[in-house]
C-alpha positions in Angstrom: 0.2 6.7 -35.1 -0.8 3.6 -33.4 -2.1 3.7 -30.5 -0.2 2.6 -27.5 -0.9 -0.7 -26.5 -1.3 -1.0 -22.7 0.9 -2.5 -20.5 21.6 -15.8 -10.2 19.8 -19.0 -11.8 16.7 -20.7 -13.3 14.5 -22.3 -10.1 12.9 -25.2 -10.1 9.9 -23.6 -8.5 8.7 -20.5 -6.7 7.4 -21.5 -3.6 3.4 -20.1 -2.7 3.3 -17.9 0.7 0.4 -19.1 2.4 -2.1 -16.2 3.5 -5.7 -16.7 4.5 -7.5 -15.3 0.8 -11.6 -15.2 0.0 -12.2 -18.4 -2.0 -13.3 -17.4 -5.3 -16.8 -18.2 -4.6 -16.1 -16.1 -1.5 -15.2 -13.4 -3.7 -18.1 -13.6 -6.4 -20.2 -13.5 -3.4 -19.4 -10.3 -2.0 -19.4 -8.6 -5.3 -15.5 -8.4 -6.1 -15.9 -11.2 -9.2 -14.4 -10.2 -12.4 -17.6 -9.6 -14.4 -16.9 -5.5 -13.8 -13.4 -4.9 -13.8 -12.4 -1.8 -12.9 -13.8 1.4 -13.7 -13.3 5.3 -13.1 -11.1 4.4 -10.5 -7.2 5.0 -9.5 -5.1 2.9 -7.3 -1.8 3.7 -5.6 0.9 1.8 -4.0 2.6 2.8 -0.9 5.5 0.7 -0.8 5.4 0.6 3.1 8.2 -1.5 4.3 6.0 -1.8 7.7 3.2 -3.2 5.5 2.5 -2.7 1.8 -1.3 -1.1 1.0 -3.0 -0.1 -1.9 -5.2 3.3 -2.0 -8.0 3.3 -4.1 -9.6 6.3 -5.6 -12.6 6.7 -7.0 -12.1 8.7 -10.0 -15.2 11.6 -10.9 -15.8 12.2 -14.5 -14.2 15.5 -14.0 -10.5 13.7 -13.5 -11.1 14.6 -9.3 -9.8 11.6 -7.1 -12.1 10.6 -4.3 -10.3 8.1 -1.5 -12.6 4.9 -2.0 -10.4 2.1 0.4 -7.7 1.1 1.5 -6.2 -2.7 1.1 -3.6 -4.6 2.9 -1.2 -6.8 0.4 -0.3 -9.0 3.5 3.4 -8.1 2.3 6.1 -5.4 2.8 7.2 -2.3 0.6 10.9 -2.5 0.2 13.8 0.2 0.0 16.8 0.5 -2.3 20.0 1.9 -0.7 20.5 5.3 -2.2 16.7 5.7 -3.0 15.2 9.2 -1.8 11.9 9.4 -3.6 11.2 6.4 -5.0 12.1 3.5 -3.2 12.2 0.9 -5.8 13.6 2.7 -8.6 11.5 1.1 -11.4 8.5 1.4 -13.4 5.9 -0.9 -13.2 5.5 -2.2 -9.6 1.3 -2.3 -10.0 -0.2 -3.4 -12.8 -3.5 -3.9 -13.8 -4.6 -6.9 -16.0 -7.9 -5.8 -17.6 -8.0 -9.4 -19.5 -8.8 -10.9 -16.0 -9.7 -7.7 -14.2 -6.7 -8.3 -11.8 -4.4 -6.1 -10.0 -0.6 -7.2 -9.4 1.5 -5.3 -7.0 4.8 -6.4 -5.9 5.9 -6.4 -2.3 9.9 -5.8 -2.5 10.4 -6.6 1.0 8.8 -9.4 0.9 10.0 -11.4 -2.1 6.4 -11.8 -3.3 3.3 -10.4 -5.5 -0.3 -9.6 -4.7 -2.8 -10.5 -6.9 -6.1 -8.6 -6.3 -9.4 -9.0 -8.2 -10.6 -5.4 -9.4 -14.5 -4.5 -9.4 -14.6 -0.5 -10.1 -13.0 0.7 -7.3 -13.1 -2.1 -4.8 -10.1 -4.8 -4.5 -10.1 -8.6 -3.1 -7.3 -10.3 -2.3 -7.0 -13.8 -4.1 -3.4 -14.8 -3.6 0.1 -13.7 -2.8 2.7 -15.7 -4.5 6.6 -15.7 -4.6 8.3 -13.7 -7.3 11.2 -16.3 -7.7 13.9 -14.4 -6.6 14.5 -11.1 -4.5 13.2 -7.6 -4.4 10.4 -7.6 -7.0 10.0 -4.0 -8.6 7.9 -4.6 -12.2 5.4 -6.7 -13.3 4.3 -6.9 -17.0 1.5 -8.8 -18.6 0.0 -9.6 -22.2 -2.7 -12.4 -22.8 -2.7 -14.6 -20.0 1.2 -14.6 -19.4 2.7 -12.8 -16.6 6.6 -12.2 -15.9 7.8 -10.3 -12.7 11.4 -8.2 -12.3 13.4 -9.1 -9.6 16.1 -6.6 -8.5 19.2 -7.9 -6.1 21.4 -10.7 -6.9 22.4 -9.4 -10.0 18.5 -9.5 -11.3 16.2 -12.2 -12.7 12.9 -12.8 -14.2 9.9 -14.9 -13.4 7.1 -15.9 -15.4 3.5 -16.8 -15.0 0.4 -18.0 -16.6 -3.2 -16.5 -15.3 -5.8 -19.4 -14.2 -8.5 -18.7 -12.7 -7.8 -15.3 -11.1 -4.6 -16.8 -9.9 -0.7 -16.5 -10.4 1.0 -20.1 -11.4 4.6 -19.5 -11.7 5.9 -21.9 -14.3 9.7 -23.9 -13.1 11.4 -23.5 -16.4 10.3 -19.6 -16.9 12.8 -17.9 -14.3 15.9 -16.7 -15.9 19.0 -14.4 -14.6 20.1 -11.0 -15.8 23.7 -11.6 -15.0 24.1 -8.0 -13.8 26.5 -6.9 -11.2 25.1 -7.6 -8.2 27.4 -5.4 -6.2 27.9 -2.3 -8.0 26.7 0.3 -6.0 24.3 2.4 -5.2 21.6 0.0 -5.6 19.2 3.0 -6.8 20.8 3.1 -9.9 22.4 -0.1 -10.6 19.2 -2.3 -10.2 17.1 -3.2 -13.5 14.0 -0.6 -13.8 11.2 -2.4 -16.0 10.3 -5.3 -17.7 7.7 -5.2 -20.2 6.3 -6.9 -23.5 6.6 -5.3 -27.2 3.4 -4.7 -28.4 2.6 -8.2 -30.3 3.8 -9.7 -27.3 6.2 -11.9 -28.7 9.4 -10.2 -26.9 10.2 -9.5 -23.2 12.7 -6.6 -23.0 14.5 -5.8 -19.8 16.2 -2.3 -18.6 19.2 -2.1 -16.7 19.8 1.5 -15.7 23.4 2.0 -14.9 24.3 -1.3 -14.4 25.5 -2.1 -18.2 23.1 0.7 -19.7 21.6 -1.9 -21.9 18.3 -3.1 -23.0 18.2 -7.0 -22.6 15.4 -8.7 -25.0 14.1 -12.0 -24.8 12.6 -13.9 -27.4 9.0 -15.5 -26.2 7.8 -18.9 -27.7 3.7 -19.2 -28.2 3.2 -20.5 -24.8 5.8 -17.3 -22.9 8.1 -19.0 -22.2 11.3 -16.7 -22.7 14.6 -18.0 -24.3 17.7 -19.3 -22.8 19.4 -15.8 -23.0 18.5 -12.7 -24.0 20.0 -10.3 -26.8 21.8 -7.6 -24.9 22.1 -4.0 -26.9 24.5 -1.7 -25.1 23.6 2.1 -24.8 26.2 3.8 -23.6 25.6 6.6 -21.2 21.8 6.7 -21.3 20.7 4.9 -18.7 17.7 3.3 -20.0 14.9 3.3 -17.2 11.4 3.1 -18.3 9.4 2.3 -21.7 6.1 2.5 -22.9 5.2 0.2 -26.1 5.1 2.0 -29.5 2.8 0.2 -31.9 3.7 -3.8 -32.5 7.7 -3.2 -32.1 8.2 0.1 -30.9 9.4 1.4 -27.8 9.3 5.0 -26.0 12.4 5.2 -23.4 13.1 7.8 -20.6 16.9 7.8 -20.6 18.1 8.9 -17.4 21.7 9.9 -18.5 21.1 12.5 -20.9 17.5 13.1 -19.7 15.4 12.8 -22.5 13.0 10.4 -24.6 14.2 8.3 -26.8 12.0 6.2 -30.0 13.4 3.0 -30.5 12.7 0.0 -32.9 12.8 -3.5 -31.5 14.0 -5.8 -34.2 13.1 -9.3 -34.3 16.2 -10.8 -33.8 16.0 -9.2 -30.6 18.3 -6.0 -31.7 17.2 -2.7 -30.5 18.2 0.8 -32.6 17.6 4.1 -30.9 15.5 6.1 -34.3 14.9 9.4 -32.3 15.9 11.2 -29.5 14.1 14.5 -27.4 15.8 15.6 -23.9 13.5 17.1 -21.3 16.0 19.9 -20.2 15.2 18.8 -16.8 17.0 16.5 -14.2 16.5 12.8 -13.5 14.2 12.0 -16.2 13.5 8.3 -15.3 10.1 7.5 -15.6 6.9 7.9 -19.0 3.7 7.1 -19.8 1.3 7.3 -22.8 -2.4 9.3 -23.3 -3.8 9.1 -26.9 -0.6 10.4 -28.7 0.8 12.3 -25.9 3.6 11.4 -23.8 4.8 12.5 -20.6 8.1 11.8 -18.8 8.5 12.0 -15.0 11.6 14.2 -13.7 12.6 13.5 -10.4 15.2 15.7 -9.8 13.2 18.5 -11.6 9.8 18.2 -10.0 8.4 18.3 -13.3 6.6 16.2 -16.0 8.0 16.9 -19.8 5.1 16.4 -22.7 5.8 15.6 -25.9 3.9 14.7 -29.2 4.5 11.3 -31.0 4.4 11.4 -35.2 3.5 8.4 -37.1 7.2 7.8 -38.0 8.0 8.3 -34.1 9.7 11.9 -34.3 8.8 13.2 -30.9 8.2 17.3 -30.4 8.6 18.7 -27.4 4.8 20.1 -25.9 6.9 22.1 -22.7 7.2 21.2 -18.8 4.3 21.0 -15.9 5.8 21.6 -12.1 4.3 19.2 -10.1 4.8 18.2 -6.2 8.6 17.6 -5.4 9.9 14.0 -6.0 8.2 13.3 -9.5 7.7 9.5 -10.0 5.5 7.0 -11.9 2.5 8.0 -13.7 -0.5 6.7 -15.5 -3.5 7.9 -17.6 -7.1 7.2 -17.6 -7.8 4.4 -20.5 -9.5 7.9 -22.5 -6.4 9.6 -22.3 -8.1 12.9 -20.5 -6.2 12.9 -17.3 -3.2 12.1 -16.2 -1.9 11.2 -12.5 1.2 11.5 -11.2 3.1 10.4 -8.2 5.5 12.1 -6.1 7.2 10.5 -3.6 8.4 13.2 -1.7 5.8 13.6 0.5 3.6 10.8 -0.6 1.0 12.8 -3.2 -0.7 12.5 -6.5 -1.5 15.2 -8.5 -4.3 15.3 -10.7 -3.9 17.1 -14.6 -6.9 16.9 -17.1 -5.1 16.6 -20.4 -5.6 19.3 -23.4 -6.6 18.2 -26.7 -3.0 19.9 -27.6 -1.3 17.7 -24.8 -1.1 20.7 -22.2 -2.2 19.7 -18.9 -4.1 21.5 -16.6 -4.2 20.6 -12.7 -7.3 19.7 -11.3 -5.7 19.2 -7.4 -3.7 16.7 -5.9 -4.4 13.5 -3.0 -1.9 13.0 -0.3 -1.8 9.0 0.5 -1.4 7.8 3.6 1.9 5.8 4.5 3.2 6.6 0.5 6.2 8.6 1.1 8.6 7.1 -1.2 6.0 4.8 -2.5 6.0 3.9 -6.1 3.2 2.4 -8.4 0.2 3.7 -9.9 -2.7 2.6 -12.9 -5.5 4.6 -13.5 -8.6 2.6 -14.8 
């Protein structure tokens, strides 16, 4: 199988919020550059509507977490009405951008992004920049372009290009959803993720409840998305969260039926569902990858559900791991031997070395401070 590559109306700009940032000489100078990037290290959002941090974790070659710091985004966390454990209901929220060693988290309350520069476990803040519209929840990046989800107002997208450790929103790159901005509650009827396809040449967009489709928009060789996108309905799955499969491929946790779906991304922007595994547990919204594992997140269950990915995509189920109540996002070290997941419940992250037959073993968990409710994590 190939290996899992990592991941309202148009505005005429997205206006910069001015903060006080290191210059980037500033920044070389006290050793956050981007000659490292990061390394052994794990960093976790809290999604504090009072004031949006990131924890970093310095991450032992055992898999053990170790608190290393903890970073102000100079923005505010943000919560969804009907949102228990996860207050922005997406996938996707930090995102690390090991082309330019940066870290991007959004701050939902806020309307903007954070852009950090990553050296091992350290962050510097470099910029915090408007996300061109309201209640960012995902940001997704390939080469140097970057495009960030906006939730309310019936949804919209933003993109970016990276210069010089910096965000610049490009005018002509925003485009609307068209989703029903009033359907209610807003936990389940905001868009969960966008991402790239795996050759980067399409943008594809989940909507959850509202619609149940996947929305994919064609990208011309400089990012910039199409007028529209091509909308494929899915009735009654609830499409959530996705992890790329190979150059066209997708891996989707379906909230309705609760399961894992293999889909194909055609290039006329077409989506067709190949495969399909449930979990046999509740809210299954979130997944991530490790080697040719992958795991889904199950909220309502307290549980992650493993499976095993086959060349042609055919998906075997590996069992379920309890973990702390309010299972959320996840990531994986870049080796694929642990795994961390969040659980917004009571704010923790618990830490699973990963078999060589995809069983995972706990290693202990981290409670972080000010994360109840808090979504976003990357392991590095």
């Amino acid at each position: 199988m190939q290996r899992f590559t990592r991941l309202a109306v148009a505005v005429a700009t997205v206006a910069m919020v001015t903060v006080s940032v290191p210059s980037a000489a500033a920044v070389a100078r006290d050793g956050g550059g981007q000659q490292s990037g990061g390394r052994h290290a794990v960093f976790v959002q809290t999604d504090d509507p009072a004031g949006n941090q990131i924890v970093a974790y310095r991450r032992a070659d055992d898999g053990r977490l170790t608190k290393a710091g903890t970073y102000d985004t100079r923005g505010l966390g943000g919560v969804l009405d009907g949102s228990v454990v996860d207050h922005l209901a997406s996938q996707g929220s930090l995102t690390y951008d090991p082309g330019h060693a940066l870290l991007y988290a959004v701050n939902a309350g806020s309307d903007s992004v954070s852009v950090f520069s990553v050296d091992s476990d350290r962050l510097h803040l470099r910029q915090v920049v408007g996300s061109g519209g309201r209640f960012p929840v995902s940001v997704a990046v390939h080469g140097d372009v970057v495009y960030v989800l906006n939730a309310l107002d019936g949804g919209s997208v933003q993109g970016y290009t990276v210069r010089d450790g910096r965000l610049v929103a490009r005018a002509g790159w925003n485009r609307s959803l068209g989703l029903d901005p009033n359907a209610t509650p807003q936990f389940t009827n905001t868009p969960g993720q966008v991402g790239f396809t795996g050759d980067g040449d399409q943008l594809v967009v989940t909507t959850k409840a509202n619609g149940s489709n996947l929305l994919v928009f064609g990208l011309a060789r400089s990012g910039a998305p199409a007028g529209s996108p091509v909308v494929t309905n899915l009735p009654g799955t609830v499409p959530f969260a996705f992890v790329p499969n190979g150059r066209h491929g997708l891996f989707l946790a379906e909230a309705g039926p609760n399961a894992v779906a293999t889909m194909t991304v055609h290039r006329d922007g077409t989506v067709s569902q190949e495969s399909v595994a449930p979990t046999g547990q509740a809210a299954t919204c979130w997944i991530a990858a490790a080697r040719d594992y992958l795991y889904a997140s199950n909220a309502g269950s307290a549980s992650v559900s493993g499976f095993r990915a086959s060349e042609s995509g055919r998906l075997t189920a590996l069992g379920n791991t309890t973990t702390d109540p309010g299972t959320v996002d996840a990531s994986a070290s870049p080796d694929g031997r642990y795994l961390y997941v969040q659980t917004g419940a009571h704010g923790v992250v618990d830490e699973f070395a990963v078999g060589r037959d995809g069983s995972l073993a706990s290693l202990g968990s981290e409670t972080v401070p000010g994360a109840v409710g808090g979504e976003g994590i990357v392991a590095v």
